[in-house]
C-alpha positions in Angstrom: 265.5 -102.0 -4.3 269.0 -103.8 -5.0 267.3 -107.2 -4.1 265.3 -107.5 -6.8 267.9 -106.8 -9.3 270.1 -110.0 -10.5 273.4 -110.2 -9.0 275.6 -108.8 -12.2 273.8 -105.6 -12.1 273.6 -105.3 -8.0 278.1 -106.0 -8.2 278.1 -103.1 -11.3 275.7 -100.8 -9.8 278.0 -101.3 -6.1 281.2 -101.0 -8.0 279.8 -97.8 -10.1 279.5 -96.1 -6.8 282.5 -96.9 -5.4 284.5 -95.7 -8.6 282.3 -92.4 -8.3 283.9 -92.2 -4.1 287.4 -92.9 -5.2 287.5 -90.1 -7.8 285.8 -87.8 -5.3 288.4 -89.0 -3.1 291.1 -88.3 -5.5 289.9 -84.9 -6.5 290.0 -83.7 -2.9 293.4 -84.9 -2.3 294.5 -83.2 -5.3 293.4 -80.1 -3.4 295.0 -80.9 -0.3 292.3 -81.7 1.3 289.6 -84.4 3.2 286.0 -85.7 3.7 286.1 -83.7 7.2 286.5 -80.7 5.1 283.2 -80.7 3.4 280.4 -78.7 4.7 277.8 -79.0 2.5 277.6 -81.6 -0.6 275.3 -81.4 -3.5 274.7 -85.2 -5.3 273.2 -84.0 -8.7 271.4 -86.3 -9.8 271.1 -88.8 -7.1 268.7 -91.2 -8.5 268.3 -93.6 -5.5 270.9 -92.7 -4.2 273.7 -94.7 -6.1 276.3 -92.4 -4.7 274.5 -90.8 -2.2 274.5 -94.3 -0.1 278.0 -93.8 0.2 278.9 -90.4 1.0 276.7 -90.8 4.0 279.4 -92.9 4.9 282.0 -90.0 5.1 280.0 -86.7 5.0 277.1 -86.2 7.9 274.3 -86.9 6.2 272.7 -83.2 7.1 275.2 -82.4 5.1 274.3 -83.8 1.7 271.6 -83.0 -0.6 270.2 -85.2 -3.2 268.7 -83.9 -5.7 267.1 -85.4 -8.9 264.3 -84.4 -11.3 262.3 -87.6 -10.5 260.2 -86.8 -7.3 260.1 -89.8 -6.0 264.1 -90.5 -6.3 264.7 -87.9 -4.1 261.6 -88.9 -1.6 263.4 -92.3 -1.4 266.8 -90.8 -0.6 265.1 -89.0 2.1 263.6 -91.2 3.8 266.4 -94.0 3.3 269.8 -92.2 4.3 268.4 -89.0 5.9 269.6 -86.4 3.6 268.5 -82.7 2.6 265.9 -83.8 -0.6 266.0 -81.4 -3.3 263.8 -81.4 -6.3 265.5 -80.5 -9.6 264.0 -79.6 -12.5 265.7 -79.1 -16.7 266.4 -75.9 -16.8 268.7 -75.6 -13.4 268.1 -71.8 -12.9 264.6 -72.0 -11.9 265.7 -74.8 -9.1 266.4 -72.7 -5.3 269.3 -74.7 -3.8 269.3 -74.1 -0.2 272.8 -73.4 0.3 275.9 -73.3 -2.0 278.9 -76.1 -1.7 281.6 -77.2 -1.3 281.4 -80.1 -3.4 278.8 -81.0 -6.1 278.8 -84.3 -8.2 277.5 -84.7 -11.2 277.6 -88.5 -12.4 276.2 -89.2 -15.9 274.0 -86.1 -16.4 275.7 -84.4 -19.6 276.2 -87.6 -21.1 272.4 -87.3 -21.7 271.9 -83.7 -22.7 272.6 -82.0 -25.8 276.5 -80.1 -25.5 274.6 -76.9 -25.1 272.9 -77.6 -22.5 275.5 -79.3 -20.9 277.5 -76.4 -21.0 274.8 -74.3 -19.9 274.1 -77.0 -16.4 278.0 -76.3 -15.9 277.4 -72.8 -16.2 274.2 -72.9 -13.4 276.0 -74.8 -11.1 279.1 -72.6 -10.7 277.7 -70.1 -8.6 276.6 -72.6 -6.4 280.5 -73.4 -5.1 282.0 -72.0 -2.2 285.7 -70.8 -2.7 287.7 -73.1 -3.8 284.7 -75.8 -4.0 285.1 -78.7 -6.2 282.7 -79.2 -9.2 282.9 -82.7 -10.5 281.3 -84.4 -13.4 281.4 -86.9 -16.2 281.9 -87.1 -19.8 281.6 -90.0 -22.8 284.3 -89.8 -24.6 285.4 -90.0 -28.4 286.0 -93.5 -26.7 283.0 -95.0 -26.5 282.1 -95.0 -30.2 284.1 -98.3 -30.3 281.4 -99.5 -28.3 277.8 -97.7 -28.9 276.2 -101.4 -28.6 276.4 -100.1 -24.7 273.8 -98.1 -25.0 271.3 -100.1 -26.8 270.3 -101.1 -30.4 269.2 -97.6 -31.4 272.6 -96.0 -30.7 274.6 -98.7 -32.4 272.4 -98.7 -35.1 273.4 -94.6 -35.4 277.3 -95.3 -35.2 277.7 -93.5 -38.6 276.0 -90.3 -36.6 277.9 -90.6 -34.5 281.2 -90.7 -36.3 280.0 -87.6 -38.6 279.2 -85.5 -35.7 282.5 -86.3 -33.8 284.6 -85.5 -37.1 282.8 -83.0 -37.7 282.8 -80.7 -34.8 283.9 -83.0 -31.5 280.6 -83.6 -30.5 278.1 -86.1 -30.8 274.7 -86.0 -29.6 271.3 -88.2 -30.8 268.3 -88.8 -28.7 266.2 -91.4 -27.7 263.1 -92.1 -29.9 260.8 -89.5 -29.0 262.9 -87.6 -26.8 264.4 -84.6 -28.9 266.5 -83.4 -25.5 267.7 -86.6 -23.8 270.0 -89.3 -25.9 273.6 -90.0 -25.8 276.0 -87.7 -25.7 279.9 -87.7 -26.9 282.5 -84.8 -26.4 286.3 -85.4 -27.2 288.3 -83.8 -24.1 290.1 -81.2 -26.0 287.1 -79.6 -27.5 284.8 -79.2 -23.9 288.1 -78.0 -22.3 287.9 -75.3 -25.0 284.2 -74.6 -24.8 284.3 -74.7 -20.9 287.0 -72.1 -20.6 285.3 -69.9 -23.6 281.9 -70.5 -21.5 283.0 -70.0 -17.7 286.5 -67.9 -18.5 288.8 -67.6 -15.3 286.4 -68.3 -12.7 287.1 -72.2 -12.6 290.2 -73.9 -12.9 290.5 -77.5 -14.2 292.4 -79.8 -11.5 291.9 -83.1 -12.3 291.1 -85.0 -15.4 291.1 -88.9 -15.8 289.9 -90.6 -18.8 287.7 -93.6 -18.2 288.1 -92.8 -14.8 284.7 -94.1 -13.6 284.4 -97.4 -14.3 287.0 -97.5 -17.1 284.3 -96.0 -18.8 283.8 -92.2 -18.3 285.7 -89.2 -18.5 286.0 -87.4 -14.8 286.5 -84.0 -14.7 286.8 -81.5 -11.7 286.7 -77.6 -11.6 287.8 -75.8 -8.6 285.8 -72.5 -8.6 288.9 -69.8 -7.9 288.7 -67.4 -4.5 288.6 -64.5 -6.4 285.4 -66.2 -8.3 284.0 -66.8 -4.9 284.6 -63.2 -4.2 283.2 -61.5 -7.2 280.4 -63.5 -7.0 279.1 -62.4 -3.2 279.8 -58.5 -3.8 
């Protein structure tokens, strides 16, 4: 697939990845502990396996599921790295994940939904975490209105939108043309730090945050479900 891309975009889409392993990498250490430690990882949404190519490389592959609304994405990660393939669908709670986890990454997924149901993806996927799993996913910042250009013609073009929506309440959302529930999606830190602990209360704890922190461009977060979640949760 890479080949017939031209070289910029095969060195950015490599270097993506490899910011995505270093903040996993980063998060676990902040826990105190290793690849070797994880049982069971969940790569939501894998796409083609952008990420999922290189945790392969650290976790045994019968260990990692890809999963990904687009059928065929996750056929292709199958059949290419030998992973659990898991087909997802937009409303999370109707999906039956074979297993829960001890670590689940979640590149560039609510930077596309509306901050509801962002909040409400975070929300599905906590119960999936085994004690003291690791829930890690990323953000656009208040940041990137400085450059919406990014994101094509139709989003600069909506920079005043934007900027109203992110005064206004910390939040920005507008959609592609023709697609009321997938655009571009801004939250300033402060305000989804607020709304994740109103939404999820005491049952995650936040361990790491770094701005930009993929690719000098998103927000990383990770959540590390507590044991006494974990235990609540199996009685």
């Amino acid at each position: 697939m890479l080949e017939s891309e031209a070289p910029e975009h095969v060195a950015h889409y490599l270097s993506d990845a490899l910011s995505a392993i270093e903040n996993i990498e980063a998060s676990l250490a902040a826990a105190g502990r290793s690849w070797q430690e994880i049982a069971s990882c969940l790569d939501l949404p894998s796409g083609y396996g952008r990420v999922t190519r290189h945790l392969v490389r650290r976790i045994d592959r019968s260990r990692v599921t890809a999963c990904d609304i687009d059928p065929q994405a996750v056929r292709f990660c199958a059949a290419e790295f030998g992973v659990e393939a898991l087909r997802s669908r937009s409303d999370l709670r109707q999906v039956s994940f074979p297993r829960s986890y001890d670590l689940i990454f979640v590149g560039s997924l609510l930077t596309h939904l509306t901050p509801d149901e962002g909040l409400r993806m975070l929300e599905a996927l906590v119960p999936l975490l085994n004690p003291e799993g690791q829930l890690i996913f990323t953000t656009q910042g208040a940041s990137c209105l400085e450059h919406l250009s990014w994101y094509g013609e139709h989003f600069a073009a909506a920079e005043a939108s934007f900027r109203q929506q992110i005064g206004e309440s910390e939040t920005a959302y507008v959609p592609y043309p023709g697609q009321p529930a997938y655009g571009i999606t801004l939250h300033a830190s402060d305000k989804l730090a607020g709304d994740i602990t109103a939404r999820l209360g005491d049952r995650v704890s936040l361990l790491r945050f770094a701005e930009r922190g993929w690719d000098r461009h998103q927000d990383v977060w990770t959540y590390q479900l507590r044991a006494g979640a974990a235990q609540a949760r199996t009685r």
